[in-house]
N, C-alpha and C positions, 0 to 999 in steps of 0.2 A: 585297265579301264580306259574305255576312249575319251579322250579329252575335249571339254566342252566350251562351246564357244563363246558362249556367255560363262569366262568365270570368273562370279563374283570375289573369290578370295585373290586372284590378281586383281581386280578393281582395287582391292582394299591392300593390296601392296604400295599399289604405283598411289592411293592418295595418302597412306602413312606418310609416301616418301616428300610426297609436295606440303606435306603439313610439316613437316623438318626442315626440307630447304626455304621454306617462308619464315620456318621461325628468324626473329629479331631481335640477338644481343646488342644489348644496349650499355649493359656495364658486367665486365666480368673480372673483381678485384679479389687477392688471394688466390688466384683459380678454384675459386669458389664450383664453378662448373669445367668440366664435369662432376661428376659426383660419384667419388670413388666405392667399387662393389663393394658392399658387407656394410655400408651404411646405414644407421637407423636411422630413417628421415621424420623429423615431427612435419606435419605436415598440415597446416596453419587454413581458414578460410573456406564459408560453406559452399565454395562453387564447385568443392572437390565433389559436394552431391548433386549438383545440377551444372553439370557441363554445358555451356553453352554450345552449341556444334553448328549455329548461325544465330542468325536476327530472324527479327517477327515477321508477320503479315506472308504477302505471297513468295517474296524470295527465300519462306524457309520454310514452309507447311510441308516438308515432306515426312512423311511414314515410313518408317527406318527399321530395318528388325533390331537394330543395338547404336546404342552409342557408346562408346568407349572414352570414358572420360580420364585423367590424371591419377584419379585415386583408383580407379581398375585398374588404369593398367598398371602404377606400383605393387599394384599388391599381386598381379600377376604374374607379376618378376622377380624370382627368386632370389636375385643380386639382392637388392634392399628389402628391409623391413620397416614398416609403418610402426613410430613411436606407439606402445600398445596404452600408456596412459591418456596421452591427447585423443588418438584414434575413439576411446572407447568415452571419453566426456562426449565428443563431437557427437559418437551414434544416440545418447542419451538426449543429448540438447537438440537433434534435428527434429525427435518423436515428435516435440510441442514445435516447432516450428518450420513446418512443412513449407514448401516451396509456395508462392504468390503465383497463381495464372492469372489474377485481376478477372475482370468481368466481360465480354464481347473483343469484342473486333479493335487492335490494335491498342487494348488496356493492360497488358503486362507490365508491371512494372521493370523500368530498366535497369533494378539491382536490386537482389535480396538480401533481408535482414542478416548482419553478424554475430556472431558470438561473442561476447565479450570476452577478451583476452588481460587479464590485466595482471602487472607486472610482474606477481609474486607467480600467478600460474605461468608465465613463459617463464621463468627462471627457472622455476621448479623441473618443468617439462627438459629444460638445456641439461639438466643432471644425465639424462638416459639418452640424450640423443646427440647424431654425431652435427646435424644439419637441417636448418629450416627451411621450409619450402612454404609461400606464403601463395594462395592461388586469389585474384582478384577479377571478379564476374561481373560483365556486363551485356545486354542484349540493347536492340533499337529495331526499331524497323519503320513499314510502311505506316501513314499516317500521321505520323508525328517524330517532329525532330529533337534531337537532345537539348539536353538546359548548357546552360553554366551555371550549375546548381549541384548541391553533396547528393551523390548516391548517380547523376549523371554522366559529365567531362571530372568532375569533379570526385574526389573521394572523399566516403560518409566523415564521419567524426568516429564512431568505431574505429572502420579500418584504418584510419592515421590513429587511432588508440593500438591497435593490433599491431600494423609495422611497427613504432617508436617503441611497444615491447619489447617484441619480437629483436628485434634489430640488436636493443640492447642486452638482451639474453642470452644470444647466440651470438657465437666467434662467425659464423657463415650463414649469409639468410640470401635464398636466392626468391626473388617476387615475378611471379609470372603472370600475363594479364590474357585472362581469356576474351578477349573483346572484339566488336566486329570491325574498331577503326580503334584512330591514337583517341587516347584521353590527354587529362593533363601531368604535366612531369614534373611539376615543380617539386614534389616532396622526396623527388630521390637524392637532389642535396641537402634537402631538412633533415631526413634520417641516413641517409647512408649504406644502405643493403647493400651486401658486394657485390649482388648480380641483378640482373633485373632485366626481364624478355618478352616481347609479345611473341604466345603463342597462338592468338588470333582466333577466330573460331573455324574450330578444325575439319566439323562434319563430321561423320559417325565413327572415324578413324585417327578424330585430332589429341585425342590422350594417349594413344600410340606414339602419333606423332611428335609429340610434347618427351615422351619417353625417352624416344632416342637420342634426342638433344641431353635431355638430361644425363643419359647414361654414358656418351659419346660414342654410340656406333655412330652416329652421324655429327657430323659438326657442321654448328650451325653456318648458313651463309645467306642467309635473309638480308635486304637490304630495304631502308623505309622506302615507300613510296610517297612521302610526306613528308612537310615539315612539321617539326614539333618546334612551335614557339613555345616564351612564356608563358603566356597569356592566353586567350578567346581573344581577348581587343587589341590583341600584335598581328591579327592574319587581315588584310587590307580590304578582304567583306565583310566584316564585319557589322560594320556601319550600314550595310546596305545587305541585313541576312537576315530572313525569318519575319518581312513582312505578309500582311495576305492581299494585298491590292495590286502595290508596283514595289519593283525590285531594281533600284537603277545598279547597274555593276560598273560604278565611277572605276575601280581597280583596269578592268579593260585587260589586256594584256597580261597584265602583274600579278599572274595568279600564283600562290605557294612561293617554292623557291625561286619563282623569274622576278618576283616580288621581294623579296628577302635579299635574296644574291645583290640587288640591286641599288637598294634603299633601307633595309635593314638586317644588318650582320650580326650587331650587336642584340637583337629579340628572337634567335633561334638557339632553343637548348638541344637540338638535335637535327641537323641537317639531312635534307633529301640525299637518300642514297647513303645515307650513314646506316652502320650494321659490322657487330665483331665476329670474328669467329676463334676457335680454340690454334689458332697457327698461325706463323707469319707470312707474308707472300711481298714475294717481287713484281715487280709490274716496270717493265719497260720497253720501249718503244723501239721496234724493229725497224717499221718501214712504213716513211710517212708517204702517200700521192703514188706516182707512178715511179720514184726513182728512192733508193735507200736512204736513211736516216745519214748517212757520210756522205752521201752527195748533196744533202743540203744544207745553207750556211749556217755559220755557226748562229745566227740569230733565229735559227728554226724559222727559216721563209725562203720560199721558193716563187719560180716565176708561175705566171697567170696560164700556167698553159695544161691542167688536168683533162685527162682524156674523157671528153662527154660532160665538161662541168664536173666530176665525182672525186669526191677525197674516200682515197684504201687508205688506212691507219692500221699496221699490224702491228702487236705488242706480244711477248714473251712472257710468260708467267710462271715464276718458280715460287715454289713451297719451299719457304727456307727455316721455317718453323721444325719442332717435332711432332705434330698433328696431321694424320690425315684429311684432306678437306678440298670444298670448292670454294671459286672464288670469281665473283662477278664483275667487267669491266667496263664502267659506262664512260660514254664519251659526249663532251658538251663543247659548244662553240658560242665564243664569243663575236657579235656582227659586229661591226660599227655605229656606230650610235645613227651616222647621217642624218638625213632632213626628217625620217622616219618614229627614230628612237626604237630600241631595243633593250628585251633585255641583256644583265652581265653577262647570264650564260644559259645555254637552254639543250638539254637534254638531244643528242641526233642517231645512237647507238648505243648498243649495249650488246653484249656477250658471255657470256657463262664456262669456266672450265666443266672439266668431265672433274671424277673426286682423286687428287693428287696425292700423292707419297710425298712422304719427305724428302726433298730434293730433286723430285721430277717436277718435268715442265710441259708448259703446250703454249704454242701459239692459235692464237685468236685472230681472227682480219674481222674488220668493220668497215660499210662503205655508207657514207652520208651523199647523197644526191644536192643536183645543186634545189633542187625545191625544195628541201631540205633545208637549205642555206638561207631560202630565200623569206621575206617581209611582203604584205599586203598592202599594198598604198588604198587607203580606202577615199581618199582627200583628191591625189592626185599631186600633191606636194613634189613627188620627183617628178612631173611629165605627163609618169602614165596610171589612172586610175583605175580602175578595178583591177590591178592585175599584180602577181606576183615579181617583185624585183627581189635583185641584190645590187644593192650601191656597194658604192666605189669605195675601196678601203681593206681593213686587214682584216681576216679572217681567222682567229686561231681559236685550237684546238686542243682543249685538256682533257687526261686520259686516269681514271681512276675511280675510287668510288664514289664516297659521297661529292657534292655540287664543291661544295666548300676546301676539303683535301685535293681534287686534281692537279695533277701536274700539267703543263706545258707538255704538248706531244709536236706541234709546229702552228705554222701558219701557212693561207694563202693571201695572196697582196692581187685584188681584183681591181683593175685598173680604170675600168670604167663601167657605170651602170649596166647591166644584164636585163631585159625582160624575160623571165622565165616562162609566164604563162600569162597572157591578156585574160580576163576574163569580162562579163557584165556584173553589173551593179544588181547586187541580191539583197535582201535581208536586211537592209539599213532603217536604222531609227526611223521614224516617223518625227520626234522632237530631239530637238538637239540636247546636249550635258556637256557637262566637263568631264573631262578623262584623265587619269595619270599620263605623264609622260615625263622623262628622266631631264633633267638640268647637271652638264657636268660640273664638276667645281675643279678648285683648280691643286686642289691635291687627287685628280682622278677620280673621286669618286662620286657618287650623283645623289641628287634632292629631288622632291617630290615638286613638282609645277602643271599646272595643269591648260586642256587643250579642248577646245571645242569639235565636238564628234557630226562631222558632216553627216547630214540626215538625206532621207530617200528621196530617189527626182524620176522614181518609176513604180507604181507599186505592183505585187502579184496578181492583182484584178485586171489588170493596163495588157503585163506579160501575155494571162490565158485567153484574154479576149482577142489578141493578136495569132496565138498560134492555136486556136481552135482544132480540132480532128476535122478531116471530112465529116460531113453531117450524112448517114444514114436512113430508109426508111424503115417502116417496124417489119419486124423480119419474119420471113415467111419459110418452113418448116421443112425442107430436102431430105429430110430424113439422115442429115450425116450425124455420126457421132465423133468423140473425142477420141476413140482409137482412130479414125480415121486422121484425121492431122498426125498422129503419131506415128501413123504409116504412111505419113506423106501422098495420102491417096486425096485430101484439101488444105488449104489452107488455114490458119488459124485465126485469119480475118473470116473467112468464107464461111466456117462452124459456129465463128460467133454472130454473124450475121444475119444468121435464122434465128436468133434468141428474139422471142419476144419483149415487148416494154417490161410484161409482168418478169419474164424469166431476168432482166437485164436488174430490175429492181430486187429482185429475189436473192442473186446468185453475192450482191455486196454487202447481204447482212449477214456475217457471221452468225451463228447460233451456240447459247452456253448458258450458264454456267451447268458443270453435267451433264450435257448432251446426253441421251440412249444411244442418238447416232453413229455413238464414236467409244473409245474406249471408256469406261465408267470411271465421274470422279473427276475427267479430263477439264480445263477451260475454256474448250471454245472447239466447234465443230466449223466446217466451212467448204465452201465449195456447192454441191450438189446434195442441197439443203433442203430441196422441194422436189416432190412426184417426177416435175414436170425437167429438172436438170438435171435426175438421174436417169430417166428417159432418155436423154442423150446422152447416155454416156458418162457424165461427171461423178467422180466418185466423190464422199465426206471425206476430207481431208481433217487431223486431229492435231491439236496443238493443246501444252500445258506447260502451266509452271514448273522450273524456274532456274533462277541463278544460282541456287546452291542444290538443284537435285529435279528429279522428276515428284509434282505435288500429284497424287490422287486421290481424291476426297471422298471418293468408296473404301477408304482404308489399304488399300492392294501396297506392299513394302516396297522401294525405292531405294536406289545408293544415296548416302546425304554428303556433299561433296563439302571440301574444305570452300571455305568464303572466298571472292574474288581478291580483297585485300590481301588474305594469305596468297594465294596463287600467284599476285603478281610481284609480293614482295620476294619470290624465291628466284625473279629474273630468269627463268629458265623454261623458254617456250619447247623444246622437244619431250619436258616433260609434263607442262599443259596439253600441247597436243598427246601426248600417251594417256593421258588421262580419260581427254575427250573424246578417244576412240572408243574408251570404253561406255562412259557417258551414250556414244553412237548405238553401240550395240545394243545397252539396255531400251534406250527408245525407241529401236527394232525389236526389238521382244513383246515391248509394249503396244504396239503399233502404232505410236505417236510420229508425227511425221516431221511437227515442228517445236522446239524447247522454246519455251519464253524467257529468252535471256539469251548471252550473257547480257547483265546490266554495265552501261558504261560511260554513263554520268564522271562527269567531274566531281573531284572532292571540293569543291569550291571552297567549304567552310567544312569546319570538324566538326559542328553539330548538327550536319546535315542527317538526321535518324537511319537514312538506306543507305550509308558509306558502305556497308558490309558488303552491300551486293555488288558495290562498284569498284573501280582498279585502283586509282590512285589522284592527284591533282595534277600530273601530268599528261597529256593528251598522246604523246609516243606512248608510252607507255601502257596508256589506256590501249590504244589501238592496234598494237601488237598483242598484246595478251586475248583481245576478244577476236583477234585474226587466226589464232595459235589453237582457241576453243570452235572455233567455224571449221578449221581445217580436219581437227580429230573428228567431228562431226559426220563432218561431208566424205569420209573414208566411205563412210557404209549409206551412204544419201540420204542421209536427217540430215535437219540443220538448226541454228539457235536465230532466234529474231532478235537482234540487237536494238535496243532499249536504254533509256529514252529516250526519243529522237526530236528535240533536243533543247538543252538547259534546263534540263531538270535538278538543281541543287539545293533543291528542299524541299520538304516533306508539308511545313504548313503551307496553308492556303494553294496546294498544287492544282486545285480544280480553280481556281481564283487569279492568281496571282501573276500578274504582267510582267515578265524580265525582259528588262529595256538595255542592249549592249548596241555595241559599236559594231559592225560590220567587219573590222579588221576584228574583233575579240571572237565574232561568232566564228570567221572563217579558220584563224589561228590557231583556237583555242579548243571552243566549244566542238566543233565540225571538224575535227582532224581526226579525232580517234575512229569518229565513224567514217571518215574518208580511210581510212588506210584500212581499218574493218573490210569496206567495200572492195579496191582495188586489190588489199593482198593476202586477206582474206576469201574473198570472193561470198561478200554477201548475199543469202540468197532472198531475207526476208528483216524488215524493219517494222518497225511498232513508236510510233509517235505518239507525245504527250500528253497529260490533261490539261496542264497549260496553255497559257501562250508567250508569245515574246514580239514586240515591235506592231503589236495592231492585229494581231491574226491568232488565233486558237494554232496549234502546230498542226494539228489534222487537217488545217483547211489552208495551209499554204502555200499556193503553187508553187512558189519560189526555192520554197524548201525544199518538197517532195518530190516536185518534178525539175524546176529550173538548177538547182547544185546537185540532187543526186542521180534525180534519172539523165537529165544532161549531159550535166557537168563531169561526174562522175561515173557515167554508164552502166548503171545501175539496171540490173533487167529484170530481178525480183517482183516479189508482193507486200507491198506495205499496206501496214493495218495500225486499225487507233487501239490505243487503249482500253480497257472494258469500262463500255459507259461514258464514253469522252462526250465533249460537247463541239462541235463545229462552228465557224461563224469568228463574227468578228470579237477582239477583245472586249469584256465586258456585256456581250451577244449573244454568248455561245450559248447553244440549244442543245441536247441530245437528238432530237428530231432535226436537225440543220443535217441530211444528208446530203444535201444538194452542197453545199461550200462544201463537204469533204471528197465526195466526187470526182466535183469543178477539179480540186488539187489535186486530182488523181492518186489520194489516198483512196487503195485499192476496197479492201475491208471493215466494213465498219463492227467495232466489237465491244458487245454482242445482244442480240436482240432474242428473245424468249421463242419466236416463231416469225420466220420466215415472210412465208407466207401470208399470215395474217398481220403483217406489218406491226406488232405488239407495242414497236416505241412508237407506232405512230407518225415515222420522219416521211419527210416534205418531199420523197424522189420523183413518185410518177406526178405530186401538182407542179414541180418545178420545170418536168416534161412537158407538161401541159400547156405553161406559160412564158417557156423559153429558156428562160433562165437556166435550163440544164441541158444538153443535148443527150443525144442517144448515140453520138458519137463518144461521146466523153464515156458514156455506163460500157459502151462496148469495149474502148480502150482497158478499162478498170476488168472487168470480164474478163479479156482478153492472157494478161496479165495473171490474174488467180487461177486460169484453165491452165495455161503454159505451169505455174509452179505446180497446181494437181500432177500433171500431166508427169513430170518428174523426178516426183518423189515415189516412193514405196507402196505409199496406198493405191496406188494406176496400177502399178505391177503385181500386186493383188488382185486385184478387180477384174483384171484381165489376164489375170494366171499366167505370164510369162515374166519372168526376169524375178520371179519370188520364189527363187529354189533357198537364199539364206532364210529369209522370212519362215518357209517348210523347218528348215532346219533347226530355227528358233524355236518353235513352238512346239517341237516335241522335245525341247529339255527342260526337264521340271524347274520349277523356281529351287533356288537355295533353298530357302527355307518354305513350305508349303502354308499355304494361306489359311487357317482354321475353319473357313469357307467355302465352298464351291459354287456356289450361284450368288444369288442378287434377288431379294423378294421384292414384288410389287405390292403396292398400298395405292392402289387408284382411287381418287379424291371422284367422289359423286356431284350432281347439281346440288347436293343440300351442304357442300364442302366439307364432307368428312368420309373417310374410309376407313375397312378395316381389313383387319391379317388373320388369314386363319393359324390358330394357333397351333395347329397338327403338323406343318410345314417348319415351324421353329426346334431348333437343336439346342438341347438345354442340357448335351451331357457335360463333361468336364471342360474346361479348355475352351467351348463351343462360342462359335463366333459369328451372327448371324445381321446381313447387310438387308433393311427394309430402305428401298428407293422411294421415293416422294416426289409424285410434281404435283404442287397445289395449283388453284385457277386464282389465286389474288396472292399479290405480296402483304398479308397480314397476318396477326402473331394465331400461333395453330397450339396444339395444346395436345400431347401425346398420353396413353392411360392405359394400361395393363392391368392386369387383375392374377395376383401371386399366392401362392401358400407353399407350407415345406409339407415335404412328402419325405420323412429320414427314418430311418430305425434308430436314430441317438439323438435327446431331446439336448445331449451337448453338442449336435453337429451346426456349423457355421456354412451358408450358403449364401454367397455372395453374389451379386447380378451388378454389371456396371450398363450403365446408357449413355451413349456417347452421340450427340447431335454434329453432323459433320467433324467427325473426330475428334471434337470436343468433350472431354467428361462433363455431363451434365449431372446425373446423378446414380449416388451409389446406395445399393439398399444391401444390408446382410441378415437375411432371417437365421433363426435356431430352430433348432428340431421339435423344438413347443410351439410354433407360429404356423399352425396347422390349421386358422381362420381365414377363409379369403378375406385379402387387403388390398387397394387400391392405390397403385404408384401413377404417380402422376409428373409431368416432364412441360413445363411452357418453353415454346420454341416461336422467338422473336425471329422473324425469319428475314432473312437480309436478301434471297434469291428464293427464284420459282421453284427452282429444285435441290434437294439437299439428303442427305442418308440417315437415319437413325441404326445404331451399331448396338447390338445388343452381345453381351460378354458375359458367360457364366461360365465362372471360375470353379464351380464346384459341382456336382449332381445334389440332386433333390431338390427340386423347385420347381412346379406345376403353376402353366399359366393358361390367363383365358383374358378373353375380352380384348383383344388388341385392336387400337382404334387413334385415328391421327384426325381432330375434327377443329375448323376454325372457333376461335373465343367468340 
């Protein structure tokens, strides 16, 4: 058989494997794990029936043909058997206590109710079994962030009733936490389980994943990306987390571990980059700089003289254990405190072995640059202000894993201040704060003192009014199109130049949600949106959720990937990049051009609700990992819009809420992950905030968008807002302000119902009108969205050359076949209501049938069928489900007596102009009529 290009069963190899190497042992006493073949596992906690396989809202609405949770896949493994006593309470007690979806949009609750486990039944159950396995369920997502409250960060009263049984009933209880970020760990020295691991949420592959850990074909080598403190109120945002108005981030700098390492050692139950596995390893240091570990003195320091500013660190890594396994090695440097203040130690490398035998080895190299090395004077305190230094002083560097264990690998002794990179003055406050900054003491180690945060002496209004475009007149129609700049036969000034005001206002409002235009179910269509820009040339370019998978909200199936946290706690980008090639492929199948994601926010704070979707509280970290996902992407030319650009670290008041930082904190902290995205990545496409930070909505500031990334950065992409953002100044912001997103040379604004008829209503052609906007500035923005159409997939479509893979794609069937083959229309009339002929709906077995909706108001509509059973057995059960945008709405099950027509009825509160009603008949015999979708 010839082998196909899209195959999904290697998809779902390479993400078993990345949901193994994320797992995170955290205690593994008795060798508890692995868990020796022929074991009968009890197997404890009801998330073994609701795998979580992400978080909520958009980074995880994807339609998956299976998810493969913990209790599948033991029971699909012959090695162990599932306690048949516990097993068989659990399936008895889930009957009456079905899973909680809660009610609309981002209402799921973030943990389902437990079983009551008490003490006599886990004793009882330890008689037949050799090993407990306790699984602990949590979800979060967009809209709303986690508590420090039971049943959130916190664990119920139950399930600390379940472990303290549990624990004490079984000689070996291993607890695993299916969750999309850390919770709290205080109870694992209350009760004591010998083992204890995040397997994170896995995506449709992560109880697979979960398996092999268990079983040890894989040993784990997951490493946190986070601190686990004791506490919620030990992490140093706290104080300043989860307001909805202003958000001052006094920490600055001090985030996670820079913060910890620094000022608090003794309030971390789990250090960054801590993670065990089943073997022991060596880790030593080969060759520090340009010259060997023997040639420098014995106080590990060498002179100031590395070639290009760069420290090579190679280290040797032997498995001196009896376990097969990998082993991750990060490397962190300590700066000098100088006029600056820094943190202890801060993350500049890291590396991955391949999986070792016992007693083999490999060497690793790691190279930190000096910008790398270097601090932001945002003051001017050394000299020179805006610009990247490194003072004067010792440099050293420790090699291992967690922040906390590293060894000494050397030092460098930098003799006199460096300016690494000058830059201007961006992004800075508008009012001043106090800031952390370290006081040494005189036992070495440092106190918390604080420092007034120099505020802005330029703003982004001052910037664009200064480097304006040439001004253009309204453009007058040559007849070229957009193959033409592709063939170099005009310019791609010269093609946008004949755009009309209308086409120039037309071509920067995205179009969505479900576009027709574009693949069905998709988020946002864009480009060559109107008659008049496909006329020239421009084709719909297609973009969708998300960070954990492709979302389509026609139902169409999707890989659901393991979570971002998982992915970066496994340290290992050649096998993100493997991953996201395949990711690549499938949104070439689809004809999607751009993913919305990866997400790559800071964990600021651990009850930030969208940790799931984001990488870690490290900004390296972060920024390799979404570099690692752009690049498996860009194989096959899709690409991922990196997200949220930027300080997005909470979920309340996101549409509201002011984050007010320091300049040094935006550039250091917040803007690294997406700077190294951009340069070593090669970002092709970015999506800014519903916020804002510093006086400006993130969509409307020049500073950001054009003065650091298109600048600074060299950034040639297409940036776009978020769906439905607001423009304008803090406190200001409009959805119709398309004029301030513009001005800032945010490309796209997303997204508006129609084009054409301006739907949101925003301010573009009267700001044309009035000045205030130029038609240089729409053409630069234009210009920009033509150039990404121009080279992605959908242009090589359109124009039939360069799309022989695309051919090739779509003559292989999906894995598993859609129960569907088309997409029904329900066109809404002037009197707001349509109907379906019912002769076109499939009601045999199985049958699965997509009615499309675009209504003319966003107001609640009311859907109504009209049923009776048609069976030869008046015991026959004929079930129908009704799913409004993939949501079960309601389930009806007639019997073979229910031969009177009846009238089902479905209210659909409707959040968006367009949305699918999914109609699902599980059984034959069930005759309809009257199908109708009309406004209340």
């Amino acid at each position: 058989m010839e082998k196909k290009i899209f195959d999904v069963k290697e998809f779902a190899r390479v993400a078993r494997r990345a949901v193994a190497e994320g797992t995170v042992l955290l205690k593994n006493d008795k060798n508890a794990l692995p868990i020796q073949a022929g074991a009968n596992i009890a197997l404890f906690g009801r998330s073994q029936f609701n795998y979580y396989k992400s978080g909520t809202g958009s980074g995880g609405m994807v339609n998956t043909s299976y998810v493969m949770g913990v209790r599948e896949a033991l029971l699909e493994d012959k090695r162990f058997t599932l306690n048949e006593t516990l097993k068989a309470t659990y399936d008895e007690w889930i009957k009456d206590h079905p899973f909680n979806t809660g009610s609309g949009w981002a209402s799921e609750p973030w943990f389902q109710e437990e079983m009551e486990i008490s003490a006599e039944f886990a004793a009882e159950v330890s008689k037949s079994a050799d090993i407990a396995v306790i699984l602990i369920g949590r979800t979060a997502g967009e809209d709303q962030d986690n508590s420090n409250t039971k049943g959130s960060y916190l664990l119920t009263d139950q399930e600390e009733e379940m472990i303290a049984n549990v624990t004490k009933a079984f000689d070996k209880t291993v607890v695993l936490l299916n969750t999309g970020n850390i919770m709290d760990m205080s109870w694992v020295s209350k009760y004591n389980p010998e083992a204890v691991a995040y397997i994170w949420q896995g995506g449709q592959e992560g109880g697979l994943g979960a398996l092999d850990v268990l079983s040890g074909d894989v040993a784990p080598s997951g490493r946190l990306t986070d601190t686990i403190a004791c506490s919620v109120e030990d992490y140093p945002s706290d104080a300043n987390f989860g307001g909805d108005k202003v958000n001052v981030q006094q920490e600055d700098i001090y985030v996670g571990y820079r913060y910890f390492e620094t000022f608090a050692k003794d309030k971390v139950l789990y250090p960054f980059g801590f993670g065990l596995t089943y073997s022991e390893f060596d880790v030593a240091v080969k060759d520090f700089g340009a010259e060997s570990v023997a040639e420098v003195d014995t106080d590990g320091k060498r002179a100031a003289d590395f070639e290009e500013n760069s420290i090579v660190v190679t280290v040797t890594i032997t498995n001196t254990g009896s376990f097969k396994g990998q082993n991750s090695v990060l490397l962190y440097v300590s700066k000098p405190q100088g006029r600056l203040g820094n943190p202890a130690r801060e993350l500049v490398a890291f590396a991955k072995t391949k999986e070792l035998m016992p007693g083999e080895s490999q060497d690793l190299t790691m190279e930190v640059s000096s910008y790398q090395m270097s601090s932001y004077d945002d003051s001017g305190v050394t000299g020179h202000k805006s610009a990247y230094v490194m003072e004067e002083g010792e440099y050293v560097f420790y090699v291992g894993g967690d922040v906390r264990s590293a060894v000494r690998a050397g030092s460098y002794a930098n003799e006199e201040l460096v300016v690494v990179e000058q830059l201007s003055e961006a992004l800075a406050p508008v009012e001043s704060f106090d800031r952390m900054k370290p006081v040494a003491l005189s036992n070495g180690e440092f106190e918390v003192s604080y420092e007034k945060v120099p505020t802005a002496t330029i703003t982004p209004d001052e910037r664009r009014a200064a480097n304006l475009p040439a001004e253009r007149p309204n453009g007058e129609d040559k007849g070229l199109k957009l193959v033409d700049v592709y063939d170099n036969k005009c310019t791609m000034e010269e093609f946008v130049a004949q755009l009309s005001d209308e086409d120039l206002a037309c071509i920067v409002r995205g179009e969505g949600m479900s576009s027709p235009k574009v693949t069905p179910g998709c988020g946002g269509a864009f480009g060559g949106v109107t008659d008049s820009l496909l006329a020239k040339g421009i084709p719909v370019g297609c973009c969708s959720d998300g960070p954990s998978g492709i979302r389509m909200d026609s139902g169409k199936k999707a890989f659901a990937m393991p979570n971002g946290t998982c992915l970066a706690c496994a340290f290992n980008m050649e096998l993100t990049e493997e991953l996201y090639n395949w990711e690549g492929l499938e949104l070439r199948k689809n004809k999607i051009d751009v993913l919305l994601g990866p997400g790559m926010n800071l964990h600021r704070h651990p009850l930030n609700g969208r940790n799931f979707e984001y990488f870690s509280e490290d900004p390296y970290v972060t920024g390799m990992n979404a570099a690692a996902q752009l690049r498996g992407m860009h194989k096959y030319n899709v690409t991922g819009t990196i997200k949220h650009f930027a300080l997005n670290t909470q979920e309340t008041g996101r549409h509201t809420v002011e984050h007010v930082a320091s300049e040094r904190a935006i550039r250091e902290i917040y803007l690294k992950g997406f700077e190294i995205a951009v340069k070593e990545g090669g970002a092709h496409a970015v999506m800014t905030t519903y916020g804002s930070f510093n006086g400006y909505y993130t969509s409307s500031n020049y500073d950001l968008v054009t003065t650091v990334l298109r600048d600074e950065w060299g950034f040639e992409g297409v940036i776009m807002t978020d769906w439905w953002a607001k423009g304008g100044y803090t406190g200001q912001g409009e959805i119709s302000n398309m004029a301030a997103i513009v001005r800032a040379q945010n490309d796209l604004y997303m997204v508006a119902f129609n084009a054409l008829e301006n739907s949101n209503n925003d301010n573009t052609m009267a700001a044309l009108a009035d000045g205030t906007l130029t038609r240089g500035e729409l053409m630069k923005c234009a210009a920009n969205i033509c150039k990404f159409v121009m080279e992605k997939p959908v242009f090589n479509r359109y124009i039939e050359r360069g799309n022989e893979l695309d051919i090739e794609l779509s003559g292989e069937a999906d894995e598993e076949e859609l129960a569907y083959d088309k997409i029904i229309s329900c066109p809404i009339g002037d009197d707001g209501a349509g109907s379906v002929d019912p002769a076109v709906i499939d009601t045999k077995r199985n049958a699965t049938n997509m009615i499309f909706v675009e209504i003319r108001e966003r107001v609640n509509h009311k859907f109504t069928m009209e049923v009776r059973a048609n069976a030869k057995s008046s015991l026959a059960q004929i079930p129908l489900s009704i799913f409004v945008d993939n949501k079960l709405s309601k389930m009806l099950t007639l019997t073979g007596d229910d031969t009177q027509w009846q009238t089902v009825e479905v209210d659909i509160p409707v959040p968006f102009i367009n949305f699918f009603i999914k109609l699902y008949f599980a059984q034959d015999g069930m005759e309809i009529r009257n199908i109708r979708v009309a406004e209340e």
